[in-house]
C-alpha positions, 0 to 999 in steps of 0.5 A: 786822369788825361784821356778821361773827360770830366764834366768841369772841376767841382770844387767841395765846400764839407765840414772838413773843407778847411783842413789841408791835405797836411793837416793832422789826423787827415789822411793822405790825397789818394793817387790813382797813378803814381809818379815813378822814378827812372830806373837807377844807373850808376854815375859812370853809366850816366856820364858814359852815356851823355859822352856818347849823345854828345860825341857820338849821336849818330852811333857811326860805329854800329856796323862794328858790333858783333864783327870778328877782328879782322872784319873790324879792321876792315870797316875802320879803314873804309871808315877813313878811306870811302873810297875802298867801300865804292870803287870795287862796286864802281862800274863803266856806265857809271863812269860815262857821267863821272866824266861828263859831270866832271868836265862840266864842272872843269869848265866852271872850276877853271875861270873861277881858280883865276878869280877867286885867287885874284880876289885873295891876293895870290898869283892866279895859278894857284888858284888852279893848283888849288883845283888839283890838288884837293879834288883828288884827296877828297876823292879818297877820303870824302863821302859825299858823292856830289861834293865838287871841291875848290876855292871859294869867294868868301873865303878868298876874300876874307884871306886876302883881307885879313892877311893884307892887314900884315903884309901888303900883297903887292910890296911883298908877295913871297912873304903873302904867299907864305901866310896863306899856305900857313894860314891854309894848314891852320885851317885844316888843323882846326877843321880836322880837329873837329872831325876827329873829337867829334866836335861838329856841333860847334859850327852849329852856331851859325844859325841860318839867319846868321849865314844868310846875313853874312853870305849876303854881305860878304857878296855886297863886298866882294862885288864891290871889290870888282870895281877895280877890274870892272873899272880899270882903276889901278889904285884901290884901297886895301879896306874891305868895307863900303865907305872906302870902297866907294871914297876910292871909287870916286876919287879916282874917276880919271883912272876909268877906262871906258874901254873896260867898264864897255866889256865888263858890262858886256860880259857881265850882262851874258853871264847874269842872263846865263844864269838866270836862263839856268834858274828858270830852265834847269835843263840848261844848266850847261848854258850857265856852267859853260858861260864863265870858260866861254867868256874867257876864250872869247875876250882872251881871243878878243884882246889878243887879235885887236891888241886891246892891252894897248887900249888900257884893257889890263890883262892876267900877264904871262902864267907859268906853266907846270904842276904844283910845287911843294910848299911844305918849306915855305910854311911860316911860323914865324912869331910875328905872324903867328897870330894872323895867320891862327885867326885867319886860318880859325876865320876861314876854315869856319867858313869853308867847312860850313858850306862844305858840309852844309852842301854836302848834306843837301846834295845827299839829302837830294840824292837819298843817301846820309853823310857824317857830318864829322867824318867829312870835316875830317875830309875837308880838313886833311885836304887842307892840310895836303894843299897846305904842302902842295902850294894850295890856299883854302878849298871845300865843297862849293854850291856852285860846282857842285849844283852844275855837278849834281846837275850833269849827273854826276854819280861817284866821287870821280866826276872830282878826279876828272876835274882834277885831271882836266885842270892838270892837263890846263897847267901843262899845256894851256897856261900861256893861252890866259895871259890875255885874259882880262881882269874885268871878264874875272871880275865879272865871273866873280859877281855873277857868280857872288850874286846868288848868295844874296837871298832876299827871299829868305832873309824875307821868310826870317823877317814874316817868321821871327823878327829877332833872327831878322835882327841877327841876320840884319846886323851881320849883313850891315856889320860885314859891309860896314865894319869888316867880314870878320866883324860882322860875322861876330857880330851876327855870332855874338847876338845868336849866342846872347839870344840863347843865353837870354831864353835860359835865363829867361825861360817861357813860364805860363799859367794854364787854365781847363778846357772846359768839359776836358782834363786839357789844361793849356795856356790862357793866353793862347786857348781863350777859352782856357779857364782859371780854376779858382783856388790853384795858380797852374803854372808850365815852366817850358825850360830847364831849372839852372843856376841861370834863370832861378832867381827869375823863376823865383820873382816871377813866381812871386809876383802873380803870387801877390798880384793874386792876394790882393783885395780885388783878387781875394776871390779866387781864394788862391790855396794851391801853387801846381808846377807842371814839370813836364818840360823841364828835361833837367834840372841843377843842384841851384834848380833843386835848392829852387824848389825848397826856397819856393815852397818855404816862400809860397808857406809864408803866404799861406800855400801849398806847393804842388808838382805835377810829372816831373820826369827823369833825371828831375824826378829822381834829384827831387827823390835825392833832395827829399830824402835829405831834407824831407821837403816834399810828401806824397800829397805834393807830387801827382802825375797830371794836372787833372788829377792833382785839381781833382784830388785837392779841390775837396780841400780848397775852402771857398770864399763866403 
């Protein structure tokens, strides 16, 4: 009777208090409510409909319902082309931002291309071409509006990485080059093959604990990995991790050039004061934004009016000019490489849709608007596909480019396109100008702009929150930094993955006790002042009943059972076992064969088992198992546990 109050459980002590609600000649417990079933569905309704909450939870095809054919045709074009649904609304004064965000974010994409593809072991120029390219596709087939695409720092270092484990980048850098356009169309495949079969909730298991640990290590390396530039060392080992690192860092103190480590503090030092005059004043966002381009036209300037090349300042060398060639013939699926470039392509391509994705969906969040999530993996992964052909290497939507895009006011997609175009009109007419940009102005654009996904103050906020996501966030951090990227990714991955299993097959189950002068009944051991009610142990299973966490269940049930019936607790003449189902959504045929192996465990000690609301697809396998084994009768089964106290105390035989 919940939302009755009732002024404390009496408990009858009649003639009749010793006979049981089964006992011969007694007539059934009367319910004032009845447990009902769901309605009945066929099989085929059922697994339509799980098929659907699964693949399809978000119903991205309900503007078709009630539409002519033609008009449907219509939708699912534009459903694979956003473009077509916004370009014929577009309108010249939104093009006034467009260009000035995509100019902006020009200027950020331009020296970040050249880095980034330093930092996976490719030419820098495709680091531009990869900035050209994807940007335009994305446009046509991406929904969000913010979204600035191009390369990113961990996933560059991760491809440079893996791949140098096969092939060494400097000894054969045609064959490098190969497995990184293979390993980008591998990428791509996997990515839009998520999209396609609507498998999205598969990246769902890099939890926020997980991401924060391993972008924050993943930034520890690939600053790390910038010793080289910002040092001027020449021999520097491919390992990524922090032991080798350092080791060659410190060997090779006689390859220091004081003349570089002088300008990569100097420009490094200008960059990180940009940005953090950005973060305390958003206004001036275009400080931060334009630092990167300003600190390669000034050293690029500087070393080629003083000659500093000379000075053992190493510099990018000569670029050549012009467009992205095909690379459609260059693709290697060659046997022996196969198997890295699958994994280095898996790896990344997990990376790269993940931010993209997750900034997408902040960005629109931001702006108030909604974006599909599967529908963009399909975007990103296409994308992938193209710049795999077009001499690209992996791209997706960047936080960086796109804050500086959202900040500039960018309003549509084509603020993309008019990066493109700018990048475009760098590899036609502005290449030769780089080749005296040097190495440890690149390097310290990659830190500067590696150091903001190190987040102490959330990986703080895990830590206050749930100490055991703080273990996962902390084992990817050290794994990534000590072992390797992917390592530590797997690592943080793994124990996520084990900390579910754990809660299935340990599920939270507590024993609950009445609020005095309510029909509440919460867990004793957060609401003290929750009472026991003598005769009955009520207990909440707060998960699903599987094969998995039965026997558990079974023990544990057990256990309070004979902790119960011992000679100090014999006063609470325990008669009555009450299961509160209501948070049990589902339940197996193990969960079913559960309950008859209890109640016949809980008869041998002289109890009674009682259910209390068990719901939906619960109730009615509870029916189906009743009606074969009659395991159960109506004086078992109450709606709540007020009403089941109520109805059963006049039955409880009191200890003299």
């Amino acid at each position: 009777m919940d939302g009755a109050p009732h002024n404390g459980i009496d408990i009858c002590n009649d003639d009749n208090s010793d006979q049981r609600p089964n006992s011969p000649g007694m007539e059934a417990v009367a319910h004032k409510y009845k447990v009902l079933a769901p309605p009945k569905q066929s099989t085929v309704k059922k697994i339509k409909w799980k098929l659907k909450e699964t693949f399809f939870p978000d119903d991205p095809f309900k503007n078709f319902k009630g539409q002519p054919a033609r008009k449907k045709c219509l939708l699912a074009v534009k459903y694979f082309f956003p473009i077509l649904d916004w370009l014929p609304r577009y309108k010249l004064s939104m093009f006034k931002s467009d260009l000035l965000a995509g100019l902006t974010v020009a200027s950020l994409a331009i020296p970040q291309g050249i880095s980034y593809a330093k930092l996976a072991n490719l030419p820098p120029i495709i680091g531009l071409y990869s900035s050209f390219i994807p940007p335009l596709v994305y446009a046509v087939l991406g929904s969000s509006r913010g979204l600035a695409v191009g390369p990113i720092s961990i996933a560059s270092l991760i491809m440079g990485g893996m791949l140098s484990e096969a092939v060494n980048p400097y000894a054969d850098p045609a064959l490098f080059l190969q497995l990184a356009f293979t390993s980008t169309l591998f990428a791509g495949v996997f990515q839009a093959s998520l999209g396609i079969l609507r498998l999205g909730f598969i990246i769902d298991f890099l939890s926020k604990a997980t991401l924060v640990g391993f972008m924050a290590g993943a930034a520890v390396i690939v600053s790390l990995q910038q010793l080289k530039g910002l040092l001027g060392i020449t021999h520097f080992p491919k390992k990524m991790g922090v032991v080798p690192v350092m080791k060659a860092v410190v060997r090779t103190t006689n390859e220091w050039s004081w003349q570089t480590i002088l300008m990569g503090a100097c420009f490094l030092s200008f960059l990180l004061f940009t940005r953090h005059l950005s973060i305390k004043n958003p206004k001036l966002f275009w400080i931060s934004a334009g630092a990167p381009l300003a600190s390669v036209i000034i050293s690029t300037l500087f070393v080629f009016i003083f000659n500093a090349q000379d000075y053992n300042i190493q510099v990018i060398g000569k670029l050549k000019s012009g467009l992205n060639g095909p690379s459609l013939d260059r693709l290697l699926f060659d046997g022996t490489y196969l198997g890295v470039t699958m994994e280095t392509g898996l790896v990344t391509g997990i990376i790269a849709l993940t931010e993209g994705v997750a900034v997408g969906r902040a960005f629109a969040s931001l702006n108030g608007y909604h974006i599909d999530g599967n529908k963009e993996m399909m975007a990103i992964g296409l994308m992938n596909i193209v710049g795999s052909c077009t001499s690209c290497y992996v791209t997706t939507g960047t936080f960086s480019r796109s804050a500086v895009n959202h900040n500039a006011g960018c309003k549509t997609p084509i603020s993309n396109v008019v990066m493109a175009i700018t990048v475009m009109v760098t590899l036609l007419l502005l290449m030769p100008l780089f080749a005296y940009t040097p190495n440890a102005v690149l390097a310290a654009i990659i830190i500067s702009a590696v150091i903001g996904l190190i987040d102490i103050q959330t990986a703080y906020h895990i830590y206050k929150m749930d100490k055991v996501d703080f273990l996962v966030c902390i084992s990817g951090f050290l794994g990534v930094i000590f072992i390797s990227v992917q390592g530590g990714l797997g690592i943080s991955v793994g124990l996520s993955i084990f900390r579910i299993l754990f809660q299935i097959t340990r599920p939270k189950i507590a024993i609950l006790g009445n609020i005095q002068g309510t029909d509440i009944y919460r867990n004793l051991h957060q609401y003290k002042e929750a009472q026991r009610i003598p005769g009955f142990i009520i207990l909440s299973v707060e998960a699903p009943i599987n094969f998995a966490n039965t026997n558990y269940l079974h023990e544990r049930i057990r256990r309070w059972i004979e902790e119960e019936q011992t000679a100090e607790s014999k006063v609470t003449n325990l008669q009555y076992i009450i299961l509160d189902l209501s948070s049990v959504l589902t339940v197996d045929t193990s969960g079913i064969a559960f309950f008859m192996d209890l109640k016949k465990t809980i008869a041998k000690y002289g109890l009674q088992l009682v259910f209390v609301n068990p719901v939906g697809e619960v109730m009615e396998k509870l029916q189906r198992a009743n009606k074969l084994h009659d395991f159960y009768g109506i004086d078992s089964l109450f709606l709540t546990i007020s009403e089941a106290v109520i109805s059963l105390s006049s039955f409880i035989k009191l200890s003299p």
